[in-house]
PAFI-173983 format. One record per residue (C-alpha): residue number from 1; x, y, z. Coordinates in Angstrom, 1 decimal. Each point is the difference from the previous one (the first is absolute). Layout:
<torvos>
    n      xx      yy      zz
  NUM       X       Y       Z
...
</torvos>
This chain:
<torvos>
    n      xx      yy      zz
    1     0.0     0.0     0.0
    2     1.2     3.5    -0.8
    3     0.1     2.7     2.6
    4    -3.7     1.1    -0.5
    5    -1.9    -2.6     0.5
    6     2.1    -0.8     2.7
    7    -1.2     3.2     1.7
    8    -3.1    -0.3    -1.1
    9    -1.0    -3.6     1.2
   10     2.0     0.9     3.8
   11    -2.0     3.3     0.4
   12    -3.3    -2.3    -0.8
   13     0.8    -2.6     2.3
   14     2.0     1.2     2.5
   15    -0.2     2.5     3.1
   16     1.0     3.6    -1.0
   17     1.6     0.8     3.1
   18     3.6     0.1    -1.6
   19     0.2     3.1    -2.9
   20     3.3    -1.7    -1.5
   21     2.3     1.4    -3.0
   22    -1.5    -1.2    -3.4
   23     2.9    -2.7    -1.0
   24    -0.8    -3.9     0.6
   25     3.0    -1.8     1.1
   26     0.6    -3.4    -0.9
   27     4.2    -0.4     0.3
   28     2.7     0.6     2.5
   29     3.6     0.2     0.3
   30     2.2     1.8     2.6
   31    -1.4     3.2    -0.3
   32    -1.5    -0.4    -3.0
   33    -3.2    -0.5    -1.0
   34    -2.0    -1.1    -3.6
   35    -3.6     0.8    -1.1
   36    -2.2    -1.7    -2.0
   37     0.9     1.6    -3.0
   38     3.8    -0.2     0.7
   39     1.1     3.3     1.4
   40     2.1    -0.1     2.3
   41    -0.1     2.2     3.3
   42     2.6     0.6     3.2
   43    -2.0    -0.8     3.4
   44     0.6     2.8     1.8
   45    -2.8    -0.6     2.5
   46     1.1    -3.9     0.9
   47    -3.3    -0.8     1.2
   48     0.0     2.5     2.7
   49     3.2    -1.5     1.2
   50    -0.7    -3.8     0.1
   51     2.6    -0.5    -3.2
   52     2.8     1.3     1.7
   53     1.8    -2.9    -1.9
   54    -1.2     0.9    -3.1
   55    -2.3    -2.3    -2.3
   56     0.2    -4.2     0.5
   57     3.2     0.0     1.9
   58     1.7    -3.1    -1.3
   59     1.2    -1.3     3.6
   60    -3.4     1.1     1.2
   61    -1.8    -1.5    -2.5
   62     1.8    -3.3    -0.6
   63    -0.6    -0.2     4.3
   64    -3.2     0.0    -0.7
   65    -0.3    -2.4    -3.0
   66     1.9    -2.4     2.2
   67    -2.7     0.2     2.3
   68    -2.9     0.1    -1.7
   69     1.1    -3.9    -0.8
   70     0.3    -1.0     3.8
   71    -2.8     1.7     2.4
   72    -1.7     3.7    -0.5
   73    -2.6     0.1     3.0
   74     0.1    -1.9     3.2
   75    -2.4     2.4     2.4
   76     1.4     0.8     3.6
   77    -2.4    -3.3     0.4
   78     4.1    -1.6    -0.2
   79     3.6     0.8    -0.4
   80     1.7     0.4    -2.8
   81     3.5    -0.7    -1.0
   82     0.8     4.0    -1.4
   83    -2.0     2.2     2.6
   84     2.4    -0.5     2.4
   85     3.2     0.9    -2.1
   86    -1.7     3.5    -1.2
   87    -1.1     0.9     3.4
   88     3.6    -0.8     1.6
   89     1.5     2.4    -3.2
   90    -2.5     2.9     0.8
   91     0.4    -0.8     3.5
   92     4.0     1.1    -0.5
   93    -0.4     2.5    -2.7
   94    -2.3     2.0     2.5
   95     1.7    -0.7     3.3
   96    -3.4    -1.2     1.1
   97    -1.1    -3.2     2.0
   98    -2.8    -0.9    -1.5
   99    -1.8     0.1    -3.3
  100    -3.5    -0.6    -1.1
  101    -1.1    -0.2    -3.6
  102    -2.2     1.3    -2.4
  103    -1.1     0.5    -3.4
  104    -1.0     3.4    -0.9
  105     1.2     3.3     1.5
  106    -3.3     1.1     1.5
  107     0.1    -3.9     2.0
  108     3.2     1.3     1.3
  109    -1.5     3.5     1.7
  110    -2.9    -1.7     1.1
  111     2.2    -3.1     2.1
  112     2.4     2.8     0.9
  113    -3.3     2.3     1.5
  114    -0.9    -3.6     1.6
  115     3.1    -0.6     1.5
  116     1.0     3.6     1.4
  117    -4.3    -0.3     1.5
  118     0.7    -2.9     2.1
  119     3.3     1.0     0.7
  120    -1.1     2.6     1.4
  121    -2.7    -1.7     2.0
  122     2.7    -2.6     1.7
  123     2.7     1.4     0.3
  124    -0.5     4.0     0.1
  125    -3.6     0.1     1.8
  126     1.0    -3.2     2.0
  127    -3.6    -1.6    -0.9
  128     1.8    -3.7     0.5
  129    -2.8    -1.1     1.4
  130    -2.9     0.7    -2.7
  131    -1.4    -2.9    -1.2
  132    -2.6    -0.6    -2.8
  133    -2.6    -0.4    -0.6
  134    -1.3     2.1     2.9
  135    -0.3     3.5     0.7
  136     3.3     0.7     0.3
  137     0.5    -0.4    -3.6
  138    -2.7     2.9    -0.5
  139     2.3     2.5     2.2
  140     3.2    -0.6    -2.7
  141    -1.3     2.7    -2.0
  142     2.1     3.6     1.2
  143     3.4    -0.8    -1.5
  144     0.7     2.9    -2.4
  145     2.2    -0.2    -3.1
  146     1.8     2.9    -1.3
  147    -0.1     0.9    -3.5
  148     1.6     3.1    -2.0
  149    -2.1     1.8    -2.4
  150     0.2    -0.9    -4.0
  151     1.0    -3.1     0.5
  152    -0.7    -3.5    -1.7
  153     0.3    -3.0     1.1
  154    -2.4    -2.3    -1.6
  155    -4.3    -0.2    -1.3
  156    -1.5    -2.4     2.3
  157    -3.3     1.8     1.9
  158     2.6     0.5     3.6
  159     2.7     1.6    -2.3
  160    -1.6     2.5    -1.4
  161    -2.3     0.9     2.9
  162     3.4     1.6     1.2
  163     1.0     1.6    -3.2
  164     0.0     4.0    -0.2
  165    -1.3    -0.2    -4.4
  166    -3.6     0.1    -0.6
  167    -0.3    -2.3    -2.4
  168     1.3    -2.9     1.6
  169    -2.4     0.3     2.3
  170    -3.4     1.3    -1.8
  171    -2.8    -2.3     0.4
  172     2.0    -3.0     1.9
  173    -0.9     0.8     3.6
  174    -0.4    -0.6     2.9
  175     3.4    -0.1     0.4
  176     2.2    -1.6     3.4
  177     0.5     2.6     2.9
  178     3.3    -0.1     1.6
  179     2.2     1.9    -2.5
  180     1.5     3.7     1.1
  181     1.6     1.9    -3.1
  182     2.4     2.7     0.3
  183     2.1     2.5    -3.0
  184     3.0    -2.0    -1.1
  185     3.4     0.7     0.6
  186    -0.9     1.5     3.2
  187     1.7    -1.9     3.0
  188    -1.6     2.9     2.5
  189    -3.5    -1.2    -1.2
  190     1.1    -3.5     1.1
  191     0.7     0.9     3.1
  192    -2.9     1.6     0.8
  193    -2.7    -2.4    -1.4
  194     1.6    -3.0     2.2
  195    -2.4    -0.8     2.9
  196    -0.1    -2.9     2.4
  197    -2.1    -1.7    -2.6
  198     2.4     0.0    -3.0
  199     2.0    -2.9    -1.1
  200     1.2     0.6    -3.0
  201     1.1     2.4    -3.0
  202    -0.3    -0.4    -3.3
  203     2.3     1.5    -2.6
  204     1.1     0.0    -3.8
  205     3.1     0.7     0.6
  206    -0.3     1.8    -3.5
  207    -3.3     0.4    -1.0
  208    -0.3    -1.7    -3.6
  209    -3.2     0.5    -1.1
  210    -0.3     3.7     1.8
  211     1.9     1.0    -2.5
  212     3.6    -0.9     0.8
  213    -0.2     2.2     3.3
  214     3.8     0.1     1.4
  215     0.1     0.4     3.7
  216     2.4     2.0     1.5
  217     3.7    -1.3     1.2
  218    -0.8    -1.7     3.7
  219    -3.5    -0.1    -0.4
  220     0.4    -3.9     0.2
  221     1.8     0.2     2.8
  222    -1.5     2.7     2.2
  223    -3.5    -1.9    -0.5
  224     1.8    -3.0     1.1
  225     1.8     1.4     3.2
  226    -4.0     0.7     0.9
  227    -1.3    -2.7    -0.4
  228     2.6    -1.5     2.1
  229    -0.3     2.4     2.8
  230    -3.6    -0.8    -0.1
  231    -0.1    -3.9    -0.4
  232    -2.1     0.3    -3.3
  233     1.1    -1.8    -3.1
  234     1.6     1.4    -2.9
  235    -1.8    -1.8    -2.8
  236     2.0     0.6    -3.7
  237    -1.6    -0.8    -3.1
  238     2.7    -0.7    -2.6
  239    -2.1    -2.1    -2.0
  240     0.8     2.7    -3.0
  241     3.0     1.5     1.2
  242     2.2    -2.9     1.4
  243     2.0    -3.1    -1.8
  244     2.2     3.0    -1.6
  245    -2.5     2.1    -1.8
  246     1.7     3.2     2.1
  247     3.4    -0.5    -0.1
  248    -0.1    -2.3     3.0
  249    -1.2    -3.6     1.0
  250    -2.4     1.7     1.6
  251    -0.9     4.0     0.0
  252     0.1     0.2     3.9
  253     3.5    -0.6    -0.3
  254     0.6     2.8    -1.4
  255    -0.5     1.6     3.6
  256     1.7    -3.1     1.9
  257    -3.8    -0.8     1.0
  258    -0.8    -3.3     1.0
  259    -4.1    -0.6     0.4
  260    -1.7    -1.9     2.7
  261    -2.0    -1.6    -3.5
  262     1.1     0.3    -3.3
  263    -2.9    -0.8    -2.2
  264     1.2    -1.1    -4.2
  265    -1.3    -1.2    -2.6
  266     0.0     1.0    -4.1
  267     4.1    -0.9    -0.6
  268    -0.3    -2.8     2.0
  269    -1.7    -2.2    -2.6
  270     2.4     0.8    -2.6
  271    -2.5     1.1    -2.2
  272    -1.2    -3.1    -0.8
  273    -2.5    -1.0     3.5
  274    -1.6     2.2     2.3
  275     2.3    -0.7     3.3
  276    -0.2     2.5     3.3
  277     0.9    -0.3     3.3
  278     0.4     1.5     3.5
  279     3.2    -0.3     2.2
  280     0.3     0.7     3.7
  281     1.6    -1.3     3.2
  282    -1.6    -2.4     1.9
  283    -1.6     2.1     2.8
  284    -1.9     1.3    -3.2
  285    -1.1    -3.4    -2.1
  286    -0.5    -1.8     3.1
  287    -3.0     1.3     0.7
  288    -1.8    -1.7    -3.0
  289    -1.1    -3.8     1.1
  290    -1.5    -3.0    -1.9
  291    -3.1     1.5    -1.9
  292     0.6     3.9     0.5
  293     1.2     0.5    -3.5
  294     0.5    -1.8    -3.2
  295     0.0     0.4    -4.1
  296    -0.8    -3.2    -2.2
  297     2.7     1.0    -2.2
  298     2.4     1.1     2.3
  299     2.8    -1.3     0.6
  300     0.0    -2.5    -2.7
  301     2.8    -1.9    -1.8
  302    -0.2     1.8    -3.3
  303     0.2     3.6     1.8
  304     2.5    -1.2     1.9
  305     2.5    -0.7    -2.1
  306    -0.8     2.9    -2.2
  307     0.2     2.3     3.1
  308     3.8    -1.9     0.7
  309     1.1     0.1    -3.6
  310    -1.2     3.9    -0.1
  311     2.0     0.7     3.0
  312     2.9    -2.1    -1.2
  313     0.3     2.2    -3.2
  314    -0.4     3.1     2.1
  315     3.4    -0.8     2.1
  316     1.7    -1.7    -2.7
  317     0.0     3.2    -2.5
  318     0.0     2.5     2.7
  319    -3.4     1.6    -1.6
  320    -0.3     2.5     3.1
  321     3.8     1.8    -1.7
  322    -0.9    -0.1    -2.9
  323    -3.5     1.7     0.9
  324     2.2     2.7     1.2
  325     2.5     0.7    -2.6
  326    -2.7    -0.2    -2.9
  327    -2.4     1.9     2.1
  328     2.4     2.8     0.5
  329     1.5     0.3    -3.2
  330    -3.9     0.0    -1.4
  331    -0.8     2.6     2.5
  332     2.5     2.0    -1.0
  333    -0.4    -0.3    -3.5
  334    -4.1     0.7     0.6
  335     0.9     3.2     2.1
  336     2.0     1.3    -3.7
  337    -3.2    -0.2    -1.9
  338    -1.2     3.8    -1.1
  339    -3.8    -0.1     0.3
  340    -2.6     2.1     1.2
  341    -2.1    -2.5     0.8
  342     2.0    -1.3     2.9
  343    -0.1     1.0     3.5
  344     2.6    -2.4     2.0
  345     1.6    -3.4    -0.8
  346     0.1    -1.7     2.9
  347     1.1    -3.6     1.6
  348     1.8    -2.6     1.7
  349     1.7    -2.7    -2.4
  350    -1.7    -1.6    -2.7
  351    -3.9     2.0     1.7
  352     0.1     3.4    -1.8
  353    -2.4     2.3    -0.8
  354    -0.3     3.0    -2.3
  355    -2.5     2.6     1.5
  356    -2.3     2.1    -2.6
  357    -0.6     3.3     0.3
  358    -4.2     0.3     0.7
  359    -0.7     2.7    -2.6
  360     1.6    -2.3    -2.3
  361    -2.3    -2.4     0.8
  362     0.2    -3.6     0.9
  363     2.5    -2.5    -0.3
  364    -2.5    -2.8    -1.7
  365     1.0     1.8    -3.8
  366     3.6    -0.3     0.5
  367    -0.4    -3.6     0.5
  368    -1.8    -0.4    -2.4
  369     2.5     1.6    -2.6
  370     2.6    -1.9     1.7
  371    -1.7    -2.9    -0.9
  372    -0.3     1.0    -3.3
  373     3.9     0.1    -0.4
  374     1.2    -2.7     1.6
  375    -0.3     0.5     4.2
  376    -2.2    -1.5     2.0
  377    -1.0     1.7     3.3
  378    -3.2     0.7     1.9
  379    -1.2     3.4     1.4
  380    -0.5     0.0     4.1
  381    -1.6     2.3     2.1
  382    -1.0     1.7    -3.0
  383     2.7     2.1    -0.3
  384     3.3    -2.5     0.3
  385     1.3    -1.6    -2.9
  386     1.7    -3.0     1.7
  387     2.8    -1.8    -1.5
  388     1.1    -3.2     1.9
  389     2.2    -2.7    -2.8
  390     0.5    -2.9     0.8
  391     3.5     0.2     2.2
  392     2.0    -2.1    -2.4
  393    -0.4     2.7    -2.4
  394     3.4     1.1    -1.9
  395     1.4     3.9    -0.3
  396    -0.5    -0.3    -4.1
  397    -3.8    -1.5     0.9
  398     0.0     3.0     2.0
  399     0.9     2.7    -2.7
  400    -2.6    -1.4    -2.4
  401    -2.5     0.6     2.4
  402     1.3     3.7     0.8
  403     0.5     0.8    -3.7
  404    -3.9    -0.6    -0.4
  405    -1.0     1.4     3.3
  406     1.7     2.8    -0.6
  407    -1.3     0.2    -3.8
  408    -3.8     0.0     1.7
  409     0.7     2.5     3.3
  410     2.0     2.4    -2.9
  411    -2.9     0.1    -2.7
</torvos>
């Protein structure tokens, strides 16, 4: 089928809750990509991050070909023979005790909002004795969760209940009480919306979908130092920024930040199986027992190995450097571009984003164009364009791109 009716029969069938670029994809490769008719594009968008190792990864993808032929889904019902050998190699890459996995990055916010809740209840309230299912399961309902304002951290009905954009929420209420947001990159407004009833804080330790939102230098870390002072957990989602995307294994790092809960997902199935996790000491993933929490798919052979071989690649080429030295040679080469459309290049590795100027409209058209010559991207936040390649990208991969970016900003 050519492109049209490709369009045609997904907008007939389908949900339109996704308003995507007009080209139909049917071929990958590294960072490239292939239409139906044959044109070839640069994925500058990487899936919002989850190809971080570029397109079918031969070591990834051959791992999981390999397993596909033994055992792909066992359930928790049972052990397996791989889940143990990718939680032991998140287990060191985080410095964590424990890890408890997932499938989609969403599943990871809402077992991490799960696990800082009852935390809080045992350990920080001291409610040791509560049991269910009497009244004393009733009374578990004060512990407060902090969030920051623009963030995103996932669709399901909780998520967005605690989200600051409209239309996330519009028409999907009632949503779950227990959420307290505050302005991001504020560490004073931390500080003052802790009360005895908060357990935990919530944070994008750069807000992706907000529109590449930088915070400032120590933000990490001053927001840590409260929550320590407080005995509230510092909850980091690096389901987008971590595995390398910002220059880093992980973008709290940056900051010499270690979370209470790291929360990931997107890189960690390679780009090939929806994988996520959380990872935590003990005093934190103790407090889940035998029926609290659990995911059909989670957990399961074929994941697990994907999650180990994307891991594997990760270390073994270093993908965090590279994220850095492309990201700021790309910067810096963005930053030379002569156009009065743009308002601030801005970024952290391989997760920039070029700001438009409002009276020059929206950045949905330059996308578009981009498109047009070659560059795949995707507008956020209406007026980002966000440019995240795949980190195995090359420096000449990267001039092709700029030549044409900078042909569409210049025009």
């Amino acid at each position: 089928m050519g492109s049209d009716e490709v369009i045609k029969l997904t907008d007939d069938f389908g949900a339109r809750n996704y308003l995507p670029l007009p080209v139909v994809l049917e071929r990958g490769e590294g960072v490239w990509v292939w239409d139906v008719e044959g044109k070839k594009y640069m994925d500058m968008l990487s899936s919002y991050s989850a190809l971080n190792h570029g397109h079918r990864h031969k070591e990834i993808v051959d791992a999981a070909k390999k397993q596909l032929d033994r055992l792909t889904l066992t359930s928790r019902a049972f052990y397996n023979d791989k889940l143990c050998e990718f939680q032991k190699k998140v287990c060191e890459l985080t410095e964590k005790e424990k890890m408890l996995p997932m499938n989609t990055g969403a599943e990871a916010v809402e077992t991490a909002i799960k696990a800082v809740r009852k935390w809080g209840y045992l350990k920080k309230l001291k409610m040791q004795n509560a049991k269910y299912p009497t009244d004393s399961v009733n009374k578990m309902d004060n512990a407060e969760i902090i969030v920051c304002e623009n963030n995103f951290h996932g669709r399901t009905t909780t998520i967005v209940g605690f989200s600051s954009e409209p239309q996330y929420k519009f028409g999907f209420g009632p949503f779950a009480p227990g959420f307290k947001m505050i302005p991001y990159n504020d560490p004073d407004a931390l500080k003052e919306a802790i009360t005895d009833n908060t357990v935990g804080f919530l944070v994008e330790p750069i807000q992706g979908e907000g529109g590449i939102i930088i915070p400032d230098p120590r933000y990490l870390r001053e927001c840590k130092k409260i929550c320590e002072e407080n005995n509230v957990l510092f909850m980091a989602d690096e389901i987008q920024t971590g595995l390398g995307r910002t220059g880093r294994m992980f973008a709290c790092d940056r900051e010499d930040v270690k979370p209470d809960v790291y929360i990931l997902g997107k890189a960690l199935g390679g780009g090939v199986y929806p994988v996520s996790c959380i990872a935590c000491d003990s005093e934190i993933m103790d407090v889940f027992t035998p029926g609290d929490h659990g995911s059909t798919f989670g957990g399961n052979p074929l994941g697990a190995v994907v999650g180990i071989a994307s891991l594997d690649v990760t270390t073994k080429y270093n993908l965090p450097k590279r994220a850095e030295e492309m990201g700021t040679y790309f910067m810096g080469e963005l930053r030379k571009i002569e156009s009065d459309y743009i308002k601030e290049v801005r970024g952290k590795g391989l997760l920039i984003g070029v700001e438009v100027k409002k009276e020059k409209g929206t950045a949905r058209p330059i996308c578009e164009s981009l498109a047009k010559e070659g560059v795949l991207s995707k507008e956020t936040h209406e007026q980002v364009v966000r440019f995240a390649p795949p980190l195995i990208i090359e420096k000449e991969e990267i001039d092709w791109a700029l030549e044409r970016i900078k042909k569409v900003f210049e025009s």
